[in-house]
N, C-alpha and C positions, 0 to 999 in steps of 0.2 A: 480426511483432508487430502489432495493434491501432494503429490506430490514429485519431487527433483531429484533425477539424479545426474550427479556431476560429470560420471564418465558421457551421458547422453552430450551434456553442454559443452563438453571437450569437445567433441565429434563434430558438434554446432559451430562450433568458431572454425574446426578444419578445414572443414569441408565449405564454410562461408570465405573464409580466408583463397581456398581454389576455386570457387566461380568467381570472386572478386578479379581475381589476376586472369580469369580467361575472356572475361565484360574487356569491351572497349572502351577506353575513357569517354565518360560521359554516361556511360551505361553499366556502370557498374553494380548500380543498386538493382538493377535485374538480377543480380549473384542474388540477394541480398532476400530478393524475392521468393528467386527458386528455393532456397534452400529454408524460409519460412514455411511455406508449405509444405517441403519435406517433413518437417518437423513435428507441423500440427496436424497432417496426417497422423505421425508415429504415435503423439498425443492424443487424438481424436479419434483416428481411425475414417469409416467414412463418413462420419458427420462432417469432413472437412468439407463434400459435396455439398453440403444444406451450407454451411457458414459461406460457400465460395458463391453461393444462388443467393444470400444475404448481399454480399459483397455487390453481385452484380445489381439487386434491386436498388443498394444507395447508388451507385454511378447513377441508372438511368432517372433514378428519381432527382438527382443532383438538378438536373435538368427542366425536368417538372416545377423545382422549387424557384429554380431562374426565370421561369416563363409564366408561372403561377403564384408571386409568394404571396398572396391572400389567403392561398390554399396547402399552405404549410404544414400546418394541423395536421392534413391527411399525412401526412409524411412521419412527422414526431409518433403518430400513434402507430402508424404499420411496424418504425423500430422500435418500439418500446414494448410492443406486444410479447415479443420472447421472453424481454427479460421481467414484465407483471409477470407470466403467469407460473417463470420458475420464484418468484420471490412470493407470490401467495401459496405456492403448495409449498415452500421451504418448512424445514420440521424447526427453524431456527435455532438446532441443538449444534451450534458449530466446534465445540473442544471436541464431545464425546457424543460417537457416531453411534456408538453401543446404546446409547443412554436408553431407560425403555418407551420416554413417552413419542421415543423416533419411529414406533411401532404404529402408532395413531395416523402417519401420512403414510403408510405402506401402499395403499391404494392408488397414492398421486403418481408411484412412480415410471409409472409404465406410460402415461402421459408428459410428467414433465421431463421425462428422459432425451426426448427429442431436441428439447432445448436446452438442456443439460451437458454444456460443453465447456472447458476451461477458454476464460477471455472473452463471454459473451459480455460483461460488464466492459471491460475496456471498447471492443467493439461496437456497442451501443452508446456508449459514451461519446466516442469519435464520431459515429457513425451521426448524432444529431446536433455535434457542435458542427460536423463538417456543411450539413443542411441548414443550419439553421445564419451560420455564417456566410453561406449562398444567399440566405436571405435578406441579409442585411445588409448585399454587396459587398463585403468585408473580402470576400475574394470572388472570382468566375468558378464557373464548373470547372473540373480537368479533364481535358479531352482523353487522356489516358487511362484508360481502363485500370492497366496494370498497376500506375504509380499510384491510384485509390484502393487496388487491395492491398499494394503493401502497406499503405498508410493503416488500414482496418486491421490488417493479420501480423503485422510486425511480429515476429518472433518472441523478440527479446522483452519488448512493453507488454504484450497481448499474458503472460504470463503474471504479473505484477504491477503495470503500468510505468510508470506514471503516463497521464492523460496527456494530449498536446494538438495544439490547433494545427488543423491540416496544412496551416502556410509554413509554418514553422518546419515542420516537419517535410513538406515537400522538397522545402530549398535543402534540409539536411540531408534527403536521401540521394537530390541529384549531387553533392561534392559527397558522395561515400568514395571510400578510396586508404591505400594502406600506405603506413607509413611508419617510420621507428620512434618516433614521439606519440603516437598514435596509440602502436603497441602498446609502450614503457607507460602512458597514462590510461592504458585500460589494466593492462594488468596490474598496477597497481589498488585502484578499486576492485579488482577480481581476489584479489589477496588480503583486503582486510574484509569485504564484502564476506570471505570464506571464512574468518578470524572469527567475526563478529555469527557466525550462522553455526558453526564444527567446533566451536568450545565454549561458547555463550549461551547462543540459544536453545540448542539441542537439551545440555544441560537443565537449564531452565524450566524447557519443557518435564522433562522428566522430572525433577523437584516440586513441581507444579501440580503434578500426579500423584505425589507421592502425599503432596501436602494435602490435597479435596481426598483422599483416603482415608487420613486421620483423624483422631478426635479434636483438630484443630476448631474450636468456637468460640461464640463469643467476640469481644472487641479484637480479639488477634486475627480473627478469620480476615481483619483485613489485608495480614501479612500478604495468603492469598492473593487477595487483589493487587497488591504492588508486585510480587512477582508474576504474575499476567503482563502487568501494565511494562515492566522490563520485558519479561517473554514477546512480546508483543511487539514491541520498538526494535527488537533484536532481529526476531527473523523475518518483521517486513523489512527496516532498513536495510540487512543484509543481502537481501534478493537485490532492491533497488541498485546498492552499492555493483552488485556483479554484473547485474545487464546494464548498467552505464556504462559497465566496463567493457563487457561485451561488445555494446556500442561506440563504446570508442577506439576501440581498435580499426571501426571501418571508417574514421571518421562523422559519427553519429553520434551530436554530443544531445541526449537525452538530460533533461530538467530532472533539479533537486527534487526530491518528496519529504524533504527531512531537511531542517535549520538543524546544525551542531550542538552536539547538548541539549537537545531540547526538552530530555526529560527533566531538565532543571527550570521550566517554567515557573514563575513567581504567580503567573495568575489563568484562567481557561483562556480570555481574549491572548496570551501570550500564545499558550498552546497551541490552541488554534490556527496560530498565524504561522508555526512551522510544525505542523504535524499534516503529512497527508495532504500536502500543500495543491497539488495542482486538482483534485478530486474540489476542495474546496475554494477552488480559485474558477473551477466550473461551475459549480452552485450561485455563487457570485456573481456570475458576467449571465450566465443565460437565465440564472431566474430571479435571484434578489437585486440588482442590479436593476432588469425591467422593471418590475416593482415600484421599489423605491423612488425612481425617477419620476412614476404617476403621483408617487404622495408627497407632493410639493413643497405640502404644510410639516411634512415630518414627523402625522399625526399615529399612525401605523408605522412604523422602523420596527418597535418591537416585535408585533403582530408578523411582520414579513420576515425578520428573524426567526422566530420559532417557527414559522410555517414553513425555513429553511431546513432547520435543523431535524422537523418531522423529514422531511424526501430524504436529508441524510441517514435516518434513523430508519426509512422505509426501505434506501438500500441495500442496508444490515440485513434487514428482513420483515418479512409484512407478519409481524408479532405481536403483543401487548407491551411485552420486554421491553422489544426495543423503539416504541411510542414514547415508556416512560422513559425510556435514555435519553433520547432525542429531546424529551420536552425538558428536562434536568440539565441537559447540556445549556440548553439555551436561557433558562430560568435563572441558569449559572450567571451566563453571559451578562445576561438583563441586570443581573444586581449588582454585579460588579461595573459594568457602565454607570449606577444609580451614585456608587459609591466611592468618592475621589477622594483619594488618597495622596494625591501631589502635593509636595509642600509641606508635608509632615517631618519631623526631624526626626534623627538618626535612619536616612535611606539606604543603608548597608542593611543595616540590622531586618529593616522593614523586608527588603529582597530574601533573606535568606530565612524570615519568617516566611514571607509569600511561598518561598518553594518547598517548605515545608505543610501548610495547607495546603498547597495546589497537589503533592502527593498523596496528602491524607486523602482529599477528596475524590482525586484521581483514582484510589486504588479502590475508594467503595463505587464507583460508577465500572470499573473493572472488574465487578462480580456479576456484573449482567451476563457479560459472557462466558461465564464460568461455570454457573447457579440460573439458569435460563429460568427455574419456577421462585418466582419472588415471593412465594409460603416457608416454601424452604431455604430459599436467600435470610428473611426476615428470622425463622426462627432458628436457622443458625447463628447468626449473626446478632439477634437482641433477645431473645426470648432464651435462648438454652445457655446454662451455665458457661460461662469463660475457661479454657484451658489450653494453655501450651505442653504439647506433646515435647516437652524436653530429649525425650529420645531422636524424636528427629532430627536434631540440630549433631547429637554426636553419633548418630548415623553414619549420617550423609555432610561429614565435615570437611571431607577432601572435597568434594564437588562443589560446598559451599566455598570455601576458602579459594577453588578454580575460580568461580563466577565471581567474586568480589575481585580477587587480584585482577582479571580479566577485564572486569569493569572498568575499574582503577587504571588499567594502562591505555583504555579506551577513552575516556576522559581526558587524560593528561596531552594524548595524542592531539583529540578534537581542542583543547585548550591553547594547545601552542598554536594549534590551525587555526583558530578566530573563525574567518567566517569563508576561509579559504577552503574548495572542496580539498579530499584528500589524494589526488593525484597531483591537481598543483600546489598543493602546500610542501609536497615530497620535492617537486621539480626544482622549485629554488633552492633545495638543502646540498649543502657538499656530498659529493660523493661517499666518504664514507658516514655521511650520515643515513644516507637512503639504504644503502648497502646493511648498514647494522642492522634498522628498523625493518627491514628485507627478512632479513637472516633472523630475527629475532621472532618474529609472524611467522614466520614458514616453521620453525622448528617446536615453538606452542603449538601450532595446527598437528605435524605431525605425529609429537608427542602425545597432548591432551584431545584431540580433536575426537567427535563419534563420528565416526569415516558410514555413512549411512546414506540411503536414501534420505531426504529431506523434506518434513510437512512445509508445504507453503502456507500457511494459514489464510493470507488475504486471497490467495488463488478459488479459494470457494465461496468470495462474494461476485 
């Protein structure tokens, strides 16, 4: 897996912070620029040359799509081509790099190495809402070369995303600029961003490891899957959280990918609706959205569902795996639309059964990624005898008792913040309330934290 290290992003903001202040107002997000490509050089190396000959094929094609949008097509396929052909040679084994049947695409990789670079998902992503939003007039070309590759190579997104319409994103690059509210709300998401990644996730990961080692089987292997499914929320949210933060120091305010608490959905349509939000809020406008509009009768919604939830599951990777995830996710969907439940008495009670289900089921569709051969998913899991490794739990009981406390105060945090992000839910508090919750994160970080390079896991989709 990809991955972070923090002294690099330290460097990142420095050094972005000093071309900021030497840009002329108005051009400050050329800082913003330079020092992206700095970076994804350090990251890439020279492939930064092929991604920057990418960059310039969307501008000029930008153009072709204005003067030709009949002829669209050609376009969607030229950028999509990179990222087919690294998701059909994918060995789909994304925990464990080791695993042996990652032995089987040995051959691919000398081939799909080419295309083989951190952020060509987000890239491709951008690269054909920006075209395709050409297409629909929804904006002009930009004459700007430069302010189209920053929009593609962003530093801070291109690592993690989250995804954003080139308009949106334009208007935020031209007011980049520093400020001390700026600051005081990015580093604050850069400080629970690091909370939530250096004592949570890290941890997680490692327990994680320790659990697919043991003779964990049977109905408890689904424990497994819920710590995935935490693991999982921890160190994507946590990236998210930093480079918003990142970005907000330049005045760059980057979109949620994560509704608060969200792993306490009551149902998948809940989940769904804040988990990974703008990824799926793209799925939606450029292709189930067209869709749906032609089926008048409302006759196909399901059928254009699932057919969504396959392209999500094909992003994953072009697997069997993750077909059946994809179709499961949506089969989810379909039943619970079929199945209304409103109006039922005791709606408390009903909610915190719901988030009860929605775990349980959550955490066995969280073995896809875990258990990549579903021979051996299935006969772990229902065919081989039940047993809990009791030793593990008094193992590994400080680490456990780290991640539950940690949780717990992660919770209580997002609880009082309602629906408030976490820099301005901080802003309106008294001083020494910000001050405490300050002091009180920063000293769990450096006490409990694994001060480490850092897997980004979604960085290898």
């Amino acid at each position: 897996m990809p991955k972070i290290d923090f002294l690099v992003l330290g460097l990142y903001i420095l050094l972005s912070v000093l071309a900021t202040l030497v840009c002329k107002p108005g051009q400050k997000w050329k800082g913003l620029l330079f020092t992206s490509l700095l970076f994804y050089s350090y990251l890439t190396g020279l492939q930064v040359l092929y991604v920057l000959a990418l960059a310039a094929m969307v501008y000029g094609l930008s153009f072709f799509v204005h003067k030709h949008p009949s002829r669209s097509w050609i376009t969607v396929v030229l950028i999509l081509l990179p990222l087919l052909v690294l998701k059909v040679t994918d060995s789909g084994l994304h925990f464990f790099q080791d695993n042996p049947g990652a032995q089987a695409f040995v051959n691919y990789e000398k081939f799909r190495a080419l295309f083989q670079f951190i952020g060509l998902s987000y890239f491709t992503f951008n690269a054909l809402s920006y075209l395709l939003d050409i297409r629909r007039r929804y904006i002009e070309p930009e004459r700007n070369p430069a302010m189209v590759c920053l929009y593609l190579l962003y530093f801070p997104c291109a690592i993690s995303g989250p995804l954003h319409r080139a308009k949106y994103l334009f208007a935020q690059f031209r007011a980049t600029g520093l400020s001390d509210r700026n600051l005081a709300r990015g580093l604050r998401l850069i400080l629970l961003g690091m909370f939530k990644q250096l004592v949570l996730a890290q941890r997680c990961s490692w327990l994680l490891q320790l659990l697919l080692a043991s003779q964990l089987n049977g109905i408890y292997f689904l424990f497994a899957g819920l710590v995935f499914f935490i693991y999982l929320y921890l160190n994507f949210s946590s990236f998210i959280d930093i480079f918003q933060g990142v970005s907000r120091i330049f005045n760059v305010e980057l979109k949620d990918n994560f509704r608060n608490r969200i792993y306490l959905a009551h149902s998948r349509q809940d989940f769904w609706g804040g988990w990974h939000i703008t990824l799926n809020e793209w799925f939606r406008d450029y292709f189930f959205f067209p869709l749906a509009k032609r089926d008048r009768a409302r006759r196909y919604t399901d059928l254009i569902l699932l057919a969504t939830f396959l392209l999500i599951a094909l992003w994953h990777g072009v697997t069997r795996v993750f077909l059946v995830w994809g179709t499961l996710n949506a089969c989810w969907i379909i039943l619970e639309k079929k199945v209304n439940l409103q109006g039922l008495p005791f709606p408390r009670f009903l909610k915190v059964a719901g988030v009860l289900y929605h775990l349980g089921f959550a955490s066995l569709l969280a073995l896809v990624f875990i258990t990549p051969d579903l021979r051996k998913l299935s006969s772990r899991l229902f065919t081989t005898d039940a047993h809990l490794p009791v030793s593990f739990f008094y193992e590994n009981r400080n680490s456990l008792a780290i991640v539950a406390g940690g949780f717990v105060l992660l919770d209580l945090i997002y609880a009082r913040a309602g629906k408030q992000r976490f820099d301005l839910f901080l802003e309106n508090k008294p001083v020494w309330v910000r001050w405490g919750i300050y002091f009180l994160l920063a000293i769990i970080i450096i006490c409990l934290g694994v001060l480490d390079s850092i897997n980004n896991y979604y960085a290898q989709f």
